[in-house]
BALOBA-1460 file (C-alpha; in Angstrom, 3 decimals):
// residues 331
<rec num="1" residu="x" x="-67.479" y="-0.593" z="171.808"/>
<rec num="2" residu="x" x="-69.955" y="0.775" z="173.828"/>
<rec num="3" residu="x" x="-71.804" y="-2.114" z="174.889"/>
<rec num="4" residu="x" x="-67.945" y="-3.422" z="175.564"/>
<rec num="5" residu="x" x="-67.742" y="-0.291" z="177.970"/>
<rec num="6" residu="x" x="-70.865" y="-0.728" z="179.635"/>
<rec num="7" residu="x" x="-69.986" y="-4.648" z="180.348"/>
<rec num="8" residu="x" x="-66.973" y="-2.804" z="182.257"/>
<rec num="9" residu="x" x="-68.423" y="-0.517" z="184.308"/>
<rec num="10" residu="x" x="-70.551" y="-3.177" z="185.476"/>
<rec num="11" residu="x" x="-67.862" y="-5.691" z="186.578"/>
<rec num="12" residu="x" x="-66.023" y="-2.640" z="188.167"/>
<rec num="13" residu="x" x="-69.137" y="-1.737" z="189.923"/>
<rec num="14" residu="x" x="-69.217" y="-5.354" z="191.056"/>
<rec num="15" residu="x" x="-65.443" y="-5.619" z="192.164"/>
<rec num="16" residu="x" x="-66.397" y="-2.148" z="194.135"/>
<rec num="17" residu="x" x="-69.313" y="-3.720" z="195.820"/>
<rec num="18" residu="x" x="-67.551" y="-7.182" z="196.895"/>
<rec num="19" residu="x" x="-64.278" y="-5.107" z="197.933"/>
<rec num="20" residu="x" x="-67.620" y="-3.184" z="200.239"/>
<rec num="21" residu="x" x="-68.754" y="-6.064" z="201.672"/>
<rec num="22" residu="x" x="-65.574" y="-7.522" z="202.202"/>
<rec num="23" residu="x" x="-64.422" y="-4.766" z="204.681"/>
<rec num="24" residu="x" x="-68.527" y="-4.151" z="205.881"/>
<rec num="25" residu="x" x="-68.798" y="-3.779" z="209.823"/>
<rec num="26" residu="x" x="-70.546" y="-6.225" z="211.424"/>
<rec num="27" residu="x" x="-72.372" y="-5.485" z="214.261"/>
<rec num="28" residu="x" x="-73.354" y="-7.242" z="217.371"/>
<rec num="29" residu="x" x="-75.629" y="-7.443" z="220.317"/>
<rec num="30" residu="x" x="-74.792" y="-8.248" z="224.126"/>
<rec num="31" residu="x" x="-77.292" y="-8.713" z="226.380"/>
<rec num="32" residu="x" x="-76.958" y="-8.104" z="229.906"/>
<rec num="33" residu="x" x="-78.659" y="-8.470" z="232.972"/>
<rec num="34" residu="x" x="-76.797" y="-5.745" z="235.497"/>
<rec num="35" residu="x" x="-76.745" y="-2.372" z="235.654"/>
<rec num="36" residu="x" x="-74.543" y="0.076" z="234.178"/>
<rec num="37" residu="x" x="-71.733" y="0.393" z="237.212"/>
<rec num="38" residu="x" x="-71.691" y="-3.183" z="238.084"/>
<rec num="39" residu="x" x="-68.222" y="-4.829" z="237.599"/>
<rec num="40" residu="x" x="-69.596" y="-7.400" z="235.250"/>
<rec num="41" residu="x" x="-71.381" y="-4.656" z="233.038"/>
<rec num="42" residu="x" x="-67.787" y="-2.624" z="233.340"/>
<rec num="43" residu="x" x="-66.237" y="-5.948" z="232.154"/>
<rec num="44" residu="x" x="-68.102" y="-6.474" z="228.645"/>
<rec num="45" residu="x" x="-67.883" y="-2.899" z="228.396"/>
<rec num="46" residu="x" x="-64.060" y="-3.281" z="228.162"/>
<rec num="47" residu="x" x="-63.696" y="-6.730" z="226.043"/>
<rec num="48" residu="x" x="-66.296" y="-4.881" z="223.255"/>
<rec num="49" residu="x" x="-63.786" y="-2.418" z="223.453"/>
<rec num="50" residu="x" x="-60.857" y="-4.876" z="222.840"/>
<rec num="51" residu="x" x="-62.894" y="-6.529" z="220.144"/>
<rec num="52" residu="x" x="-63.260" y="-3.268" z="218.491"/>
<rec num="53" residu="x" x="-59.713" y="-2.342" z="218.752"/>
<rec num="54" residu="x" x="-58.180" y="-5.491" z="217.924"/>
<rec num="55" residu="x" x="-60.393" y="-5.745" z="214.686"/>
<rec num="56" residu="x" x="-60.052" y="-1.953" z="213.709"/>
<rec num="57" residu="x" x="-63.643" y="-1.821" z="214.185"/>
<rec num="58" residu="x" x="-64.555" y="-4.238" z="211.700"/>
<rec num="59" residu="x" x="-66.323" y="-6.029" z="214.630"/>
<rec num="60" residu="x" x="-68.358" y="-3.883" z="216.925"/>
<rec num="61" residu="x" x="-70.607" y="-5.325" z="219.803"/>
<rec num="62" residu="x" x="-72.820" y="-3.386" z="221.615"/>
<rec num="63" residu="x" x="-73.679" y="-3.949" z="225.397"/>
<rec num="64" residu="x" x="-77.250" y="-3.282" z="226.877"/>
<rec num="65" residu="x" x="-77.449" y="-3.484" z="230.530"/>
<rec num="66" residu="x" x="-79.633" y="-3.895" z="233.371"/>
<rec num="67" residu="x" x="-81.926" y="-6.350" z="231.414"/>
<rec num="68" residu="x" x="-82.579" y="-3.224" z="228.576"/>
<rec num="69" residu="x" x="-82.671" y="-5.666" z="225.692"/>
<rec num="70" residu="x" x="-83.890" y="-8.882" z="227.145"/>
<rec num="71" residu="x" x="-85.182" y="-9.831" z="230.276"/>
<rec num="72" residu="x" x="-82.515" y="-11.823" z="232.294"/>
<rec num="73" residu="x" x="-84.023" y="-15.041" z="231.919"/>
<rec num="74" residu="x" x="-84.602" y="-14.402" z="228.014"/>
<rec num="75" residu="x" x="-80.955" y="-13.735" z="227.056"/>
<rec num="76" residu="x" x="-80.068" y="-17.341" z="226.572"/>
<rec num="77" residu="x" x="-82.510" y="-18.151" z="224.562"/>
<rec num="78" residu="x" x="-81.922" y="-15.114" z="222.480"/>
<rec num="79" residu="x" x="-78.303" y="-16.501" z="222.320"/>
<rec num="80" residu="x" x="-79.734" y="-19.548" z="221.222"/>
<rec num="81" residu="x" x="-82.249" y="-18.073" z="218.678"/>
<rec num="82" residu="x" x="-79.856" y="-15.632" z="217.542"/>
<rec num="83" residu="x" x="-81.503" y="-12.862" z="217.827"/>
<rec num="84" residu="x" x="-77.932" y="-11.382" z="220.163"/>
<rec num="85" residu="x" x="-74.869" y="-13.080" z="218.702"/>
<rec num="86" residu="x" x="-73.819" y="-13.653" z="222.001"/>
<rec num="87" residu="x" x="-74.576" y="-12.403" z="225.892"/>
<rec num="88" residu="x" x="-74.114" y="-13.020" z="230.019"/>
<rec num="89" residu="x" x="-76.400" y="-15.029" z="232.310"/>
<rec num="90" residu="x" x="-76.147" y="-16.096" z="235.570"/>
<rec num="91" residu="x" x="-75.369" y="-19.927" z="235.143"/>
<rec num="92" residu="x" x="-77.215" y="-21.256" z="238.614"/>
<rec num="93" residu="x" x="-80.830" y="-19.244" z="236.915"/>
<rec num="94" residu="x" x="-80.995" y="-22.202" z="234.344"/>
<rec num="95" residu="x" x="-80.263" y="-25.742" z="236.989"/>
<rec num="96" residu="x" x="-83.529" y="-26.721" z="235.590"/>
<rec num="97" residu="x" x="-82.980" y="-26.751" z="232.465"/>
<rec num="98" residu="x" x="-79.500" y="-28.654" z="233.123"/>
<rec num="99" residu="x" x="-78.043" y="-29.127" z="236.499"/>
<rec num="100" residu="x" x="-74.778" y="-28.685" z="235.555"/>
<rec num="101" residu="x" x="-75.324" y="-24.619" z="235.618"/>
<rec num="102" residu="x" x="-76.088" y="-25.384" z="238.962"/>
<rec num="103" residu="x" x="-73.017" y="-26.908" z="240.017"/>
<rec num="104" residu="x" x="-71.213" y="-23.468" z="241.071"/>
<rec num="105" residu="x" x="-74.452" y="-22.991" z="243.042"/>
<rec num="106" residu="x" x="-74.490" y="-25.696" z="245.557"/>
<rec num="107" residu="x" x="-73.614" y="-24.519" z="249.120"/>
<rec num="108" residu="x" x="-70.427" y="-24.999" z="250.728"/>
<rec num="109" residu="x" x="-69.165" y="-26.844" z="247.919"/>
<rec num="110" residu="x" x="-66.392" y="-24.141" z="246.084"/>
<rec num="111" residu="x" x="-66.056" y="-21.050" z="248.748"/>
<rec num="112" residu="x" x="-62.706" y="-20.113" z="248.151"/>
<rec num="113" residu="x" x="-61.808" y="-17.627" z="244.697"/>
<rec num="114" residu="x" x="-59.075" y="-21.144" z="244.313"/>
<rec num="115" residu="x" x="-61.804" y="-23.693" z="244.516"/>
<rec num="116" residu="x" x="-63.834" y="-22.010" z="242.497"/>
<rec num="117" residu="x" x="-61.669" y="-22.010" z="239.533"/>
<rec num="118" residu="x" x="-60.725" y="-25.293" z="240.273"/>
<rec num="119" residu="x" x="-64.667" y="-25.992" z="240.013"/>
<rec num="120" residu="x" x="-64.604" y="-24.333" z="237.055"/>
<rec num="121" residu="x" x="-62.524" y="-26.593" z="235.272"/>
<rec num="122" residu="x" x="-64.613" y="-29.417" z="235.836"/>
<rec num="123" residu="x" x="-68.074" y="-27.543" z="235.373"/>
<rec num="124" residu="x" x="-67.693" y="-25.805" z="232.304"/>
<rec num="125" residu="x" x="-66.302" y="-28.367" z="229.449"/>
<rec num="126" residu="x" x="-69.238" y="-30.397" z="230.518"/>
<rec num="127" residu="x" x="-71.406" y="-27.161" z="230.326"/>
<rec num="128" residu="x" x="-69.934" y="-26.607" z="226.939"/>
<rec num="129" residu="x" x="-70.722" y="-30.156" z="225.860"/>
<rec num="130" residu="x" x="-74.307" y="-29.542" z="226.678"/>
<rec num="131" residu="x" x="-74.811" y="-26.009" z="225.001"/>
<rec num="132" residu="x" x="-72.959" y="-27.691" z="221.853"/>
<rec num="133" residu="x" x="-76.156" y="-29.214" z="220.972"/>
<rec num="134" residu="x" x="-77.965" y="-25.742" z="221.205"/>
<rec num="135" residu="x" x="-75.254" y="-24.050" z="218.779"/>
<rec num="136" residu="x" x="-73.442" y="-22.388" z="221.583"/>
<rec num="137" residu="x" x="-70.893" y="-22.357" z="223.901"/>
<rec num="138" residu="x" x="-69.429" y="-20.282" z="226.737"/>
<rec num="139" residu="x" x="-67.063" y="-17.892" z="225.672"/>
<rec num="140" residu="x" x="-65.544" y="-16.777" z="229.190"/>
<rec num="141" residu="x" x="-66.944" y="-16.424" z="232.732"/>
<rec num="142" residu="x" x="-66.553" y="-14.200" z="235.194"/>
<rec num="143" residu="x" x="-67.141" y="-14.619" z="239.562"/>
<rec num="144" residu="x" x="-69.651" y="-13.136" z="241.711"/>
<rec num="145" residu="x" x="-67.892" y="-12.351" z="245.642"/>
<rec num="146" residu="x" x="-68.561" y="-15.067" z="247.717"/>
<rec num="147" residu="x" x="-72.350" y="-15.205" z="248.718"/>
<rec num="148" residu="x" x="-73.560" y="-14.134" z="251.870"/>
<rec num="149" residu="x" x="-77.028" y="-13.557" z="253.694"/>
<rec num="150" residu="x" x="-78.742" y="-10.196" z="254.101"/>
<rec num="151" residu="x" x="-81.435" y="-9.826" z="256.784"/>
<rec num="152" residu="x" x="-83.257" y="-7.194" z="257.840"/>
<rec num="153" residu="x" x="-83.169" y="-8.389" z="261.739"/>
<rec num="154" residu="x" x="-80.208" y="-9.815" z="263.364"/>
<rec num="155" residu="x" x="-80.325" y="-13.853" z="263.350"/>
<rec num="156" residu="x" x="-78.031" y="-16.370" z="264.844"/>
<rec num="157" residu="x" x="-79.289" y="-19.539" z="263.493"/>
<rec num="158" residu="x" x="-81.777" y="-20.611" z="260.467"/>
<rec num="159" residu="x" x="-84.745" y="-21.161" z="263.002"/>
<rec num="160" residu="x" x="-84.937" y="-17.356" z="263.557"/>
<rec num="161" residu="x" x="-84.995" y="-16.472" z="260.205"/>
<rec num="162" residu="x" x="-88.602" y="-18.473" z="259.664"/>
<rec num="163" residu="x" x="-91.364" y="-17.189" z="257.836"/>
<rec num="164" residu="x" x="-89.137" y="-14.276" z="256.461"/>
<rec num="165" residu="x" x="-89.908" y="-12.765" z="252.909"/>
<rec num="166" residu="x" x="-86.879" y="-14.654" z="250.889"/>
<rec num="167" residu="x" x="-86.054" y="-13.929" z="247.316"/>
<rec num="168" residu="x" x="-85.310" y="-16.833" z="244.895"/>
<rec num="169" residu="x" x="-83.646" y="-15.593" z="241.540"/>
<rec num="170" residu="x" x="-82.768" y="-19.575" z="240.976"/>
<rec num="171" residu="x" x="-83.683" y="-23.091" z="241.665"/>
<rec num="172" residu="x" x="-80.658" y="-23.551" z="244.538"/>
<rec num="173" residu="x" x="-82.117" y="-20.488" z="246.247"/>
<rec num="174" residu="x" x="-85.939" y="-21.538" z="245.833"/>
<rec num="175" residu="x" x="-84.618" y="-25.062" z="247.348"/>
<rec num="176" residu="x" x="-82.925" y="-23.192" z="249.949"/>
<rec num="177" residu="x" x="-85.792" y="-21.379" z="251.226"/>
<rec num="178" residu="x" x="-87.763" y="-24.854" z="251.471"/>
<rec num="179" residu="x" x="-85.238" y="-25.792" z="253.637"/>
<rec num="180" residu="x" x="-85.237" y="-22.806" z="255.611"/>
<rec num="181" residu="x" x="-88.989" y="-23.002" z="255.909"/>
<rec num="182" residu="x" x="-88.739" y="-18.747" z="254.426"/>
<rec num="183" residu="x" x="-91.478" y="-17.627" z="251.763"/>
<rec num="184" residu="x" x="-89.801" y="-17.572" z="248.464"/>
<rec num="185" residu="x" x="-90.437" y="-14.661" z="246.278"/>
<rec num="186" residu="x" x="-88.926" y="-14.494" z="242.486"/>
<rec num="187" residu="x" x="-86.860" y="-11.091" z="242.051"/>
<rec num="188" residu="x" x="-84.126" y="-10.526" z="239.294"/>
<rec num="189" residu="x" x="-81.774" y="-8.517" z="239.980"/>
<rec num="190" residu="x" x="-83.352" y="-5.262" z="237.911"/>
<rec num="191" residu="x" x="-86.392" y="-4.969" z="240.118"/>
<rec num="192" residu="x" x="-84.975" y="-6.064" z="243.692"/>
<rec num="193" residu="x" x="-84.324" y="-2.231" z="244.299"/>
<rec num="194" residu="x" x="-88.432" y="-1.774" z="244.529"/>
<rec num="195" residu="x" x="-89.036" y="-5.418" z="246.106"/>
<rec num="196" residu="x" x="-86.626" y="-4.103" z="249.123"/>
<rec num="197" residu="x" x="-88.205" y="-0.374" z="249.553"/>
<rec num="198" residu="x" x="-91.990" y="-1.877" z="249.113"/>
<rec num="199" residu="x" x="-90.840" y="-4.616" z="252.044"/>
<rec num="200" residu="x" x="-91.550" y="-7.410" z="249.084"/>
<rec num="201" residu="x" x="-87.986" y="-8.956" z="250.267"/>
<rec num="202" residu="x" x="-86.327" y="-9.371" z="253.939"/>
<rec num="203" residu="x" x="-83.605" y="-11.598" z="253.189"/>
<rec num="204" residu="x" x="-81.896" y="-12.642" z="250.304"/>
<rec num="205" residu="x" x="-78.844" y="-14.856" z="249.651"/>
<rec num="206" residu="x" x="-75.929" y="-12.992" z="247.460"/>
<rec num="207" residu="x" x="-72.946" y="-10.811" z="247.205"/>
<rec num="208" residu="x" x="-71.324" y="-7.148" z="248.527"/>
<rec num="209" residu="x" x="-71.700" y="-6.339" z="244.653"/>
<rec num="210" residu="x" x="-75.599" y="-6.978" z="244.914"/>
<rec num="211" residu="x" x="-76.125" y="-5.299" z="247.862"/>
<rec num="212" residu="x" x="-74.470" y="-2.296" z="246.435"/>
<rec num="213" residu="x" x="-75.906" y="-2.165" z="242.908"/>
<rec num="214" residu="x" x="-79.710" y="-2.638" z="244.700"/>
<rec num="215" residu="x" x="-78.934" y="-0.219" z="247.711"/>
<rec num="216" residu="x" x="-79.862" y="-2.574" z="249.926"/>
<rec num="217" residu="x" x="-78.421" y="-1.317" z="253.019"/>
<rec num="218" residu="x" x="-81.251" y="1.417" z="252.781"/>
<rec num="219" residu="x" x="-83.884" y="-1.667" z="253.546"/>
<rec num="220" residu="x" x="-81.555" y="-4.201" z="255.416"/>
<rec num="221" residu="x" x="-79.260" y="-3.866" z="257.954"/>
<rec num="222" residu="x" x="-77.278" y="-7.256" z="258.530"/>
<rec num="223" residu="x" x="-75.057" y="-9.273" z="255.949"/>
<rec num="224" residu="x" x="-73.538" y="-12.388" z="257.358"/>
<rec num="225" residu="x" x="-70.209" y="-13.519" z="255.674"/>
<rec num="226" residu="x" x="-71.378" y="-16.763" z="255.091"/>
<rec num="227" residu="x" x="-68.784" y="-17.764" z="252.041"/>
<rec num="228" residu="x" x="-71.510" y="-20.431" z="250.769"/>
<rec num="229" residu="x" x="-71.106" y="-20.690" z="247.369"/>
<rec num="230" residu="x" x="-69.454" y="-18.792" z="244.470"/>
<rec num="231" residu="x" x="-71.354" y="-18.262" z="241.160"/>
<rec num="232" residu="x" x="-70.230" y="-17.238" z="237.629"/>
<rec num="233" residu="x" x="-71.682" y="-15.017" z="234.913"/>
<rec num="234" residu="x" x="-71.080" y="-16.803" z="232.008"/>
<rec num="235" residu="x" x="-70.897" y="-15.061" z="228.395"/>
<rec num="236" residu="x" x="-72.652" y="-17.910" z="226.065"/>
<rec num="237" residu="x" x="-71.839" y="-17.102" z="221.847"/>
<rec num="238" residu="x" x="-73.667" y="-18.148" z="219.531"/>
<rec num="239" residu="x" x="-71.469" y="-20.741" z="217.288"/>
<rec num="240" residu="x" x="-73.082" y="-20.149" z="214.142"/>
<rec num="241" residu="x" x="-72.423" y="-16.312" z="214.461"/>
<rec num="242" residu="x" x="-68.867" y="-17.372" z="215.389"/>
<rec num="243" residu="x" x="-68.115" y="-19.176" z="212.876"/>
<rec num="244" residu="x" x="-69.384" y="-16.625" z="210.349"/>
<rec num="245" residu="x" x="-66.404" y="-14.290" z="211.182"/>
<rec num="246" residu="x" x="-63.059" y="-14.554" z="209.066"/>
<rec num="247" residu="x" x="-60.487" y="-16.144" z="211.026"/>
<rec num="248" residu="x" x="-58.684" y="-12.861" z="211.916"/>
<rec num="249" residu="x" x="-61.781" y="-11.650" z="213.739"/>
<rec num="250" residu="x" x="-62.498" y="-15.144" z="215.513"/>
<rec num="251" residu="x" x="-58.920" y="-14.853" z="217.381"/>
<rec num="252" residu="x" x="-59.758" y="-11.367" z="218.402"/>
<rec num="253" residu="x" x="-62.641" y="-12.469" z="219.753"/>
<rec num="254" residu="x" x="-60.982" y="-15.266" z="221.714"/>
<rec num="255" residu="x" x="-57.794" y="-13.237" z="222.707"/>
<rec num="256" residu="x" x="-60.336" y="-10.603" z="224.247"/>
<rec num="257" residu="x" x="-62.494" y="-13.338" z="225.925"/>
<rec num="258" residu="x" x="-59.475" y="-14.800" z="227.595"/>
<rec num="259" residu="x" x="-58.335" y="-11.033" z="228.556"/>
<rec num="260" residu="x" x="-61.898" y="-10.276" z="229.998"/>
<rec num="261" residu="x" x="-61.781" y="-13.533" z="232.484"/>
<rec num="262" residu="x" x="-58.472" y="-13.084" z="233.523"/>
<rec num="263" residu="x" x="-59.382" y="-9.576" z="234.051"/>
<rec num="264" residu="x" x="-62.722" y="-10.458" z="235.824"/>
<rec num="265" residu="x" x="-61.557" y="-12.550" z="238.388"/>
<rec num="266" residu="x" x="-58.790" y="-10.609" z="238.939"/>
<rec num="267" residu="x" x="-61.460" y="-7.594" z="239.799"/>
<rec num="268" residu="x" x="-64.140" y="-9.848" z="241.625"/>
<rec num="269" residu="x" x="-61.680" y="-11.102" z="244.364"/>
<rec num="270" residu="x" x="-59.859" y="-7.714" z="244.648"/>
<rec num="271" residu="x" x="-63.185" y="-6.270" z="245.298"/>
<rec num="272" residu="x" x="-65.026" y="-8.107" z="247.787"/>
<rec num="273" residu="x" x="-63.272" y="-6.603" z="250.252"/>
<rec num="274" residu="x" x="-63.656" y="-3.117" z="249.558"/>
<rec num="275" residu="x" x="-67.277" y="-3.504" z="248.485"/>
<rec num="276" residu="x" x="-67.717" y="-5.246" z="251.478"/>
<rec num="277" residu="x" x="-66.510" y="-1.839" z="253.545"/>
<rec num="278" residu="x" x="-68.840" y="-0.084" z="251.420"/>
<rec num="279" residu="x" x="-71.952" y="-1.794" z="252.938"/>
<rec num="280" residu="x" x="-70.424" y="-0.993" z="256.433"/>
<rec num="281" residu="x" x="-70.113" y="2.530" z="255.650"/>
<rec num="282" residu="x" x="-73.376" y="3.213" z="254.657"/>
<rec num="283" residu="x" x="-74.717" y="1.466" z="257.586"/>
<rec num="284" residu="x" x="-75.203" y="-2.019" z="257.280"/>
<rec num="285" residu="x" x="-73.546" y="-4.340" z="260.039"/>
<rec num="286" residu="x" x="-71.145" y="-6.587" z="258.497"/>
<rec num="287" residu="x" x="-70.198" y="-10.035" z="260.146"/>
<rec num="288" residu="x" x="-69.154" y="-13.634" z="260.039"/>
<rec num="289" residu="x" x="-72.404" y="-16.005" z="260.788"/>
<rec num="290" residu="x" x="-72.837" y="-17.295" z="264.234"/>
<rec num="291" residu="x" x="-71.452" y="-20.686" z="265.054"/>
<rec num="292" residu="x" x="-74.882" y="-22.042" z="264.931"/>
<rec num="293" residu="x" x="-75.747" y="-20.330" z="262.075"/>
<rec num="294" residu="x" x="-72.838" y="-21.155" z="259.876"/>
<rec num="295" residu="x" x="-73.538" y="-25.510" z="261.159"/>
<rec num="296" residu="x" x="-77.313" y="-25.159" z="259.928"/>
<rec num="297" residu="x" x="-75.966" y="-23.461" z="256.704"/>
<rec num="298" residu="x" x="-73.384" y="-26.107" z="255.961"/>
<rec num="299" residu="x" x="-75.862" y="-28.613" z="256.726"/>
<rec num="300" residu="x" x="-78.075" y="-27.272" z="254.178"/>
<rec num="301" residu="x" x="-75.438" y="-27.108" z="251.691"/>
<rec num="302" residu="x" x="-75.080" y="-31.066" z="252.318"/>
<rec num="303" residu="x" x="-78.511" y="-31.497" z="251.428"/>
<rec num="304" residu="x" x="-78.683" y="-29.979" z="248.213"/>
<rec num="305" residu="x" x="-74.793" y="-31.542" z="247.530"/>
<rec num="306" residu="x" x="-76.802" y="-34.950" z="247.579"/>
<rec num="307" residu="x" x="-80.141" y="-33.173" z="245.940"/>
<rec num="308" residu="x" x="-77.590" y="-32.103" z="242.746"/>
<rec num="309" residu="x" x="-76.002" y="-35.453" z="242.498"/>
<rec num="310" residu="x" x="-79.129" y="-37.391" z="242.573"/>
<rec num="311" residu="x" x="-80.810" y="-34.886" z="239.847"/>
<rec num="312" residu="x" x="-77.265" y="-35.625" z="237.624"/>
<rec num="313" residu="x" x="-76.506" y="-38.875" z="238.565"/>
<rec num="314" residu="x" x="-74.513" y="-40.810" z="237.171"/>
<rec num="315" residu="x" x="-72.987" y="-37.781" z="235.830"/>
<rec num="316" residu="x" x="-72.979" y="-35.727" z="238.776"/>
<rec num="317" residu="x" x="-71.098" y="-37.772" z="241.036"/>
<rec num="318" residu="x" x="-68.408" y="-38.253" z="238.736"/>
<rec num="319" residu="x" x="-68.007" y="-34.359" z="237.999"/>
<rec num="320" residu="x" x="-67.864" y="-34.364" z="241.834"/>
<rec num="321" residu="x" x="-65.499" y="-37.000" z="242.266"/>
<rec num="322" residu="x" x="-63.123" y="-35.500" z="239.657"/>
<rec num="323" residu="x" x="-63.059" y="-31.998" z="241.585"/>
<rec num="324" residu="x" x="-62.452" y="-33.438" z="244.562"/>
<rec num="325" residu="x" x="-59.078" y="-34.784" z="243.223"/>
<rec num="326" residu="x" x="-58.512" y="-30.992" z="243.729"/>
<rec num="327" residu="x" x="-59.943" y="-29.752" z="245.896"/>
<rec num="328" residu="x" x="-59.921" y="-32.605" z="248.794"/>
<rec num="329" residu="x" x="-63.351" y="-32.605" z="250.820"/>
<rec num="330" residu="x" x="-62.802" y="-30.405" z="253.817"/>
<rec num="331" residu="x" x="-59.556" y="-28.666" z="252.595"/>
């Protein structure tokens, strides 16, 4: 009777612990490479928050910004590796480890908030295809504002801006300053605040957000409107981590992803302009490019059009061709 008792307790003990584990939290990392205030960073912030909800907190995922976890170009492989079940990258960073990242990166290709959705429809299930392989795939994207050019003196065509101290964060922008015949230096994003005050940078190719989140009107004086390109943070999950969620938890997860894009791009395009006022306000003169300067820029951008279909090709020029069914050259 006792031993009967005993073999009891045990398989109660054992129901306990399974009912335990059933119900366990799990717990998740997400890297990130921007700093605390930055609307990306604000973004995650709120889909953890809808994971968290919509799972009763069986599902929590913590955020580190500004490159606290991994360095920015670590976080995909970490993805990858699984050491974070899932986190944000810039997509152009990695064009040479694929070129299609860099397909949102090439100049004067997508420079409209429209085109660039319409870009990525074309970019990303190829993308996915790609990261398949790796046991990942992007679980939602998000815009940067349109890029523009931030000098320290005022320019009016590409010749005057020779010699000057460019950073590269990419391969497009290393490429660019070949072609601008500018001195490439390699910043991320988390140390361009120092690289501008110690005079390490004195032109650099990105967005209002950028110039607001590094202070860079206190080092640079001039951003030129230049609309060139239009890149996306992507959020990459890993698949096996994915799949190890109960099906409940999985739709959460892709309920909230589709709520965080729709909510991203709805807050990148409503913010360029005011961010754009910012820089203005706190000194920093804000303009369209010259006529001259906006042909040499556009000519660029055809160059490295033909550089990224050559380095994809044959796939590249199809991707291209299928865009331009809509989005019409020129339009």
């Amino acid at each position: 009777m006792k031993g009967y008792s005993l073999a009891r307790l045990a398989a109660a003990l054992v129901c306990v612990g399974m009912t335990s584990l059933a119900h366990a939290q799990t717990k998740w990392d997400l890297p990130a490479a921007y700093a605390p205030g930055n609307f990306h960073t604000e973004n995650l912030e709120l889909f953890a928050k809808d994971v968290d909800a919509a799972t009763g907190g069986k599902l929590k995922i913590a955020v580190h910004s500004n490159a606290s976890l991994f360095k920015a170009t670590e976080i995909k492989r970490a993805v990858q590796g699984g050491q974070a079940q899932l986190g944000e990258i810039l997509m152009v960073n990695y064009e040479n480890e694929s070129p299609l990242f860099g397909m949102d990166g090439v100049p004067f290709l997508a420079t409209s908030y429209s085109d660039a959705k319409s870009l990525e429809k074309i970019q990303i299930p190829a993308l996915d295809k790609y990261l398949a392989a790796q046991g990942m795939k992007v679980l939602y994207t998000v815009p940067w504002q349109p890029q523009g050019i931030y000098t320290k003196k005022p320019v009016a065509s590409v010749a005057e801006m020779k010699g000057m101290k460019w950073r590269a964060y990419s391969p497009a922008t290393s490429r660019m300053a070949e072609l601008m015949e500018l001195q490439p230096v390699t910043i991320q994003a988390a140390e361009l605040s120092q690289a501008l005050a110690t005079g390490v940078v004195e032109t650099y190719a990105s967005s209002s957000a950028t110039g607001i989140d590094s202070k860079t009107y206190e080092s640079l004086k001039y951003f030129y409107e230049a609309q060139a390109w239009i890149p996306k943070n992507a959020v990459l999950i890993n698949l096996k981590a994915f799949k190890a969620l109960d099906q409940a938890t999985q739709d959460a997860v892709t309920k909230a992803a589709a709520a965080a894009e729709a909510r991203g791009w709805k807050v990148s395009e409503e913010k360029e302009g005011a961010f754009k006022k910012i820089l203005a306000e706190r000194g920093m003169t804000v303009a369209p490019p010259a006529p001259a300067f906006a042909a040499d820029l556009k000519k660029i951008g055809g160059v490295m059009l033909a550089d990224w279909e050559k380095k994809t090709a044959p796939q590249g020029a199809a991707l291209i061709a299928d865009y331009r069914k809509l989005v019409p050259a020129g339009q």
